[in-house]
C-alpha positions in Angstrom: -12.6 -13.3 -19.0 -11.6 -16.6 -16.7 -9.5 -17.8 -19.7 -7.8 -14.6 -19.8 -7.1 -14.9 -16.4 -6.1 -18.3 -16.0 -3.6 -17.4 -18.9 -1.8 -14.8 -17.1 0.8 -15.8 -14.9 0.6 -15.0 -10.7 3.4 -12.5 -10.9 1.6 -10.8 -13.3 -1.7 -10.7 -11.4 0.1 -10.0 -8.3 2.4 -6.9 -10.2 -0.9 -6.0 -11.8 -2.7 -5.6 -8.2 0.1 -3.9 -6.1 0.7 -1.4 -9.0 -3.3 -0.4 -8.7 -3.1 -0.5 -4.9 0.2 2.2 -5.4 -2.0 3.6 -7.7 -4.5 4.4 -5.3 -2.4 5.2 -2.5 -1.2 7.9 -4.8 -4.5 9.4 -5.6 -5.1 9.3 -2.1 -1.8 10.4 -1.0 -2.7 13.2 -3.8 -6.0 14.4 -2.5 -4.7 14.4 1.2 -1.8 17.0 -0.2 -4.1 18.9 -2.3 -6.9 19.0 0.4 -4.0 20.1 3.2 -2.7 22.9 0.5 -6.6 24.0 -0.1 -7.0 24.3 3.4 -4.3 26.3 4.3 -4.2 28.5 1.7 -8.5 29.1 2.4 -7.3 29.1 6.3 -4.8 32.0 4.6 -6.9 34.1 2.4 -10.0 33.7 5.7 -7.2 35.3 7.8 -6.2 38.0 5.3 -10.0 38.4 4.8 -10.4 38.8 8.6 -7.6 40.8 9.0 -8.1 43.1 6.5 -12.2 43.8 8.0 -10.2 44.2 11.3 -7.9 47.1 10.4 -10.3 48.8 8.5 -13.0 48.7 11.2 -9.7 49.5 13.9 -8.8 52.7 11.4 -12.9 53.7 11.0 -12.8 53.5 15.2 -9.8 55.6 15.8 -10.7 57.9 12.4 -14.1 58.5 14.7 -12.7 58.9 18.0 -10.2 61.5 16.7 -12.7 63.0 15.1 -15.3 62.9 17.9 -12.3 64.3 20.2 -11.5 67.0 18.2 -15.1 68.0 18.1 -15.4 67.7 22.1 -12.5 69.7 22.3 -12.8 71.9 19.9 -16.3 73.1 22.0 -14.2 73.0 25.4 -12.0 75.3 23.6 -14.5 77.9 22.2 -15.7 78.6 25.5 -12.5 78.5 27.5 -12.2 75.3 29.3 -9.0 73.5 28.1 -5.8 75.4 29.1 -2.4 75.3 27.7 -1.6 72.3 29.8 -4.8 70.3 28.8 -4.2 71.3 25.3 -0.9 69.9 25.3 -1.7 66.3 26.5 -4.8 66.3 24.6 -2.6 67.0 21.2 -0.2 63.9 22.4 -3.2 61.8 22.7 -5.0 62.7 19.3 -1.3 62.4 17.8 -1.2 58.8 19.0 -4.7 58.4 18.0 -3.7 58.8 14.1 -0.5 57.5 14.4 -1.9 54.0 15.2 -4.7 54.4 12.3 -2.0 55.5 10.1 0.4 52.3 11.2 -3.0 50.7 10.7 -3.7 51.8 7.3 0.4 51.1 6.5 -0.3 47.2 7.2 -3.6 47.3 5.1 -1.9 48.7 1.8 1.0 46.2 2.7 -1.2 43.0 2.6 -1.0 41.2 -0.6 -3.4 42.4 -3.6 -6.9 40.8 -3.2 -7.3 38.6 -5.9 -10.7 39.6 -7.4 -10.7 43.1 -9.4 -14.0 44.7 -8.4 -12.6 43.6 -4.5 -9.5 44.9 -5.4 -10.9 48.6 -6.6 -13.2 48.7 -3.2 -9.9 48.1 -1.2 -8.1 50.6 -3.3 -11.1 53.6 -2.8 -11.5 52.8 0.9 -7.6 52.9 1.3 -7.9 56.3 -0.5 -10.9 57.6 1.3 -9.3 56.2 4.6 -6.2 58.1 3.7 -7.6 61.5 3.1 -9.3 61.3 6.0 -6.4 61.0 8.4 -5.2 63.8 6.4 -7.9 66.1 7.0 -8.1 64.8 10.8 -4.8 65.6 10.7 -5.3 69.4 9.1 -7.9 69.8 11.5 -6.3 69.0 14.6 -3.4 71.3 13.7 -5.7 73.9 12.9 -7.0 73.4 16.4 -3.6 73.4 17.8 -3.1 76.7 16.2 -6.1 78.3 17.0 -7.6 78.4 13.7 -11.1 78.9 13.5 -11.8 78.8 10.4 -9.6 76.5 9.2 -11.1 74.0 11.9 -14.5 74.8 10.8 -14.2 74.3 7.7 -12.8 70.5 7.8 -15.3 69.8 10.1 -18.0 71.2 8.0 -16.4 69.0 4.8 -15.9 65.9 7.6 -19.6 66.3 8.8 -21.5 66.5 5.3 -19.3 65.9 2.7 -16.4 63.6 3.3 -17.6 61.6 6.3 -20.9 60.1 4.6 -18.4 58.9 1.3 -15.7 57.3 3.7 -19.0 55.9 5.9 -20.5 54.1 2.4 -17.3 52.8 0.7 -16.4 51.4 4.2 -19.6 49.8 4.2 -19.9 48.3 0.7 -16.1 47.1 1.7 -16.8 45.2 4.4 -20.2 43.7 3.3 -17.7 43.1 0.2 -14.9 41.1 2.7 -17.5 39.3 4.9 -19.5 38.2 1.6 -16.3 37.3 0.1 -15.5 35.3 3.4 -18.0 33.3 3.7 -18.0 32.4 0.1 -14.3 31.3 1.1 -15.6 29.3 3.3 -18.3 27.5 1.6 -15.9 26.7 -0.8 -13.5 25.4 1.6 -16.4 23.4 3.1 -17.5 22.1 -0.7 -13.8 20.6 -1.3 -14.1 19.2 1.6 -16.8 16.9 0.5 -15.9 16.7 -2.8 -12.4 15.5 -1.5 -14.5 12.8 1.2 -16.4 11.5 -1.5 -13.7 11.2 -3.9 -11.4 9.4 -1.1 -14.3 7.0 0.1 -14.6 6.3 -3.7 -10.7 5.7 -4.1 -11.6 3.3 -0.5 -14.1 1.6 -2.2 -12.2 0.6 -5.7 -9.3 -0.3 -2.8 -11.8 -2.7 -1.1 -13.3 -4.0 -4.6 -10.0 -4.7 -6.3 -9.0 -6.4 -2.6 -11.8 -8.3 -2.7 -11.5 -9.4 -6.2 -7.8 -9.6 -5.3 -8.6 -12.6 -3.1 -11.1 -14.3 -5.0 -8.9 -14.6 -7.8 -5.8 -15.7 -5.7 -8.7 -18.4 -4.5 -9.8 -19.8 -7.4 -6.5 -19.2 -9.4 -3.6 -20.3 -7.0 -5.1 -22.0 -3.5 -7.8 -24.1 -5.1 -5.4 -25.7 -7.8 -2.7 -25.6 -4.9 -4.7 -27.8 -2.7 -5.3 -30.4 -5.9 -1.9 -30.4 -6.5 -1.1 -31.4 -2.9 -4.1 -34.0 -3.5 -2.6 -35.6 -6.8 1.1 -35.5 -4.8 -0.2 -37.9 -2.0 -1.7 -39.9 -4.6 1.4 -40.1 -6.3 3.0 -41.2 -2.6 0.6 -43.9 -2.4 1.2 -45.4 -5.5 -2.1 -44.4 -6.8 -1.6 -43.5 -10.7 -5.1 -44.4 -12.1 -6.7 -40.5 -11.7 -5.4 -38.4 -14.2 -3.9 -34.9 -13.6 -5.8 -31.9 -15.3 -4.1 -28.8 -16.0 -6.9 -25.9 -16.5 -4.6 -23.2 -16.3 -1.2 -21.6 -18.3 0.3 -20.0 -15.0 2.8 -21.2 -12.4 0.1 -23.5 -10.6 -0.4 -25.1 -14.5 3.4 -25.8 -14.9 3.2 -27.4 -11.7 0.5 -29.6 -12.7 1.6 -30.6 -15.7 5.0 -31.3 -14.5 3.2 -33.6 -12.2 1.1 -34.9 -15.0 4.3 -35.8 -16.9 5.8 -36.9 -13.8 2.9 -39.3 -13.2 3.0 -40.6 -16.9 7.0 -41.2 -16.5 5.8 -43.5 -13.1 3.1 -45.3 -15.3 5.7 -45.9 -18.0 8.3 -47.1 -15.1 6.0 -48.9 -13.9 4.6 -50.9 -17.1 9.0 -51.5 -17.7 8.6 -53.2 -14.5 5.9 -54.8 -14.9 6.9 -56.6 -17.7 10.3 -57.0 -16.4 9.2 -58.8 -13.7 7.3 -61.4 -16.3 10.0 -61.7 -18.3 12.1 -62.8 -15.1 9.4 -64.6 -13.7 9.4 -66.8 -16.9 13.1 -67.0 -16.3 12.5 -68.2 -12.4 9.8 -70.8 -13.4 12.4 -72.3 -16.3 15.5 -72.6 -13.7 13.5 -74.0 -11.4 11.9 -76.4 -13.9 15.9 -77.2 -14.4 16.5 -77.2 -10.7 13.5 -80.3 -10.2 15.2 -82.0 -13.1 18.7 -81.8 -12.2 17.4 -82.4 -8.7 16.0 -85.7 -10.2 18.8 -86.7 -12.0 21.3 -86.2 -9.0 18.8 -88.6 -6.9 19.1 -91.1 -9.9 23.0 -91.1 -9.7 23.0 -90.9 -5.8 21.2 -94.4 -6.2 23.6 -95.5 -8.9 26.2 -94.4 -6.3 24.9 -96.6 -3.4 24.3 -99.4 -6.0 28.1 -99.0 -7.2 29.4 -98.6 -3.6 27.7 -101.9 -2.7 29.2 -104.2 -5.5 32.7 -102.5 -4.3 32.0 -103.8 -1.1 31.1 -107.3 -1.8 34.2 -106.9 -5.0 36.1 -105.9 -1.6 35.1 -108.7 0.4 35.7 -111.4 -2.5 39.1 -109.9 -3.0 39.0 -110.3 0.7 38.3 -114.0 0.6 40.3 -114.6 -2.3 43.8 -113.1 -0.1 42.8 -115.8 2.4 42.4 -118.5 0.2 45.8 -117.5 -1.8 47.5 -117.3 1.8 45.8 -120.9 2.6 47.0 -122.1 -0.5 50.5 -120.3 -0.2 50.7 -122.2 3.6 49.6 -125.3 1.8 52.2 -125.2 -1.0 54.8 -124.7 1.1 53.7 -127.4 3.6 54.0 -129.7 0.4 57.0 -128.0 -0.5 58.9 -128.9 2.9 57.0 -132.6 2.9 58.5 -132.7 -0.5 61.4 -131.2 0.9 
């Protein structure tokens, strides 16, 4: 495995790393997107869970109040105690009553289809049920309006034992349903939560690991040899060529080294040229000076040959010397006799 790596070269390692760090910035990047869409779309279905228990208990309220109403008034009625007046408002109020169940009811059917089938059939009965209800309220509170006994019996009769305790049990299997369901939603949302934190503190971990590793092998692969290859340069500076150069690896920090290893083996060669260069004029120096001492030698010898010639030329000189004053004594003298012969 250290072969391997000292064979591949420090872009490589270096590509090899930063494309495993995008790697896991990517998963993580990934499970930060995915955890935010989980989230939102559990915060979603919570709230359409929630919203969907509130209008159903809001329409089971005001279902119960109109009904409870009508009841009241339909006692106060029977025995003479609301007037045309009273009757009047009271209608207006009851009226409002269903139209904010109904508007109620409107926005339950309009929220999107629950995703489950056996939820979705509970939604769809209670809707139903829910539906027939404010009908019959409805029925019965114009049955009241128009003085109806019978009529208004009746529906209250079929409210009382018949369609009340249906609407009272599919409401209630509906919500247990929905808050079941909901928290469900939310232990789920809670479970990815953790299954995304242990799956990003692993994706940390291999980060850390592979950082680590990273480092070590940047160590042992580029700063160590870096630092002997400073170490052999200086040698090289100081003229110090007896260590060799070892190149362990194939990378850039190998090339380097044995660049310097044939660098250092170029110096030794220079350096043996020189070497016996330098002999070879030394010889050279140690001949020409051998000449120098002789010719040195020789120009003393003729120097003393020089003095010995210059002195005969001086005592040749001063016999020539002598001899002019003799000849001129002898030229007086012959022409002394010349004029006594005269």
């Amino acid at each position: 495995m250290l072969g391997f790596l000292r064979s591949l070269s420090i872009r490589a390692i270096v590509t090899t790393t930063l494309a495993c760090f995008a790697l896991l910035i990517g998963i993580i990047a990934a499970l930060g997107y995915t955890g935010t869409d989980m989230a939102n779309q559990a915060l979603e279905d919570r709230t359409q869970t929630a919203t969907r228990i509130d209008l159903l208990r809001q329409i089971d309220r005001l279902s119960l109040k109109v009904f409870a109403h009508l009841e009241a008034y339909g006692k106060m009625s029977a025995v003479g105690l609301v007037g045309m007046v009273e009757r009047q408002e009271q209608q207006a109020e009851l009226r409002e009553l269903l139209g904010t169940a109904r508007t109620s009811l409107a926005d339950f059917k309009a929220m999107p289809p629950f995703a489950r089938e056996d939820g979705r059939q509970l939604l769809e009965t209670v809707a139903g049920d829910l539906d027939e209800t404010l009908a019959a309220l409805d029925r019965q509170l114009q049955a009241w309006v128009e003085q109806d006994t019978g009529t208004y019996d009746q529906l209250e009769d079929e409210m009382i034992f018949k369609r009340g305790p249906k609407v009272a049990r599919d409401l209630a299997d509906t919500l247990a349903y929905l808050e079941a369901h909901g928290a469900r939603q939310l232990a789920d949302y809670h479970a990815s939560l953790t299954a995304f934190a242990i799956i990003g503190g692993l994706a940390l971990t291999v980060a850390l690991l592979l950082l680590l590793a990273l480092r070590a092998m940047l160590m042992g692969l580029v700063v160590r040899p870096v630092g002997e290859a400073a170490e052999h340069v200086q040698r090289l500076a100081r003229a110090d060529l007896s260590q060799a150069i070892p190149v362990g690896s194939g990378n850039e920090i190998g090339q380097l080294l044995g660049a310097l290893r044939e660098m250092q083996d170029s110096l030794v060669r220079i350096v043996g040229s020189v070497r016996a260069g330098s002999g070879s004029i030394l010889v050279g120096a140690q001949q020409i000076a051998g000449g120098n001492a002789d010719l040195s030698s020789r120009t003393e010898q003729q120097a003393a040959s020089l003095e010995e010639t210059a002195a005969s030329m001086e005592e040749l000189t001063a016999t020539v010397k002598q001899n002019a004053d003799n000849a001129r004594q002898a030229s007086a003298l012959a022409n002394d006799a010349s004029g006594t012969a005269g």
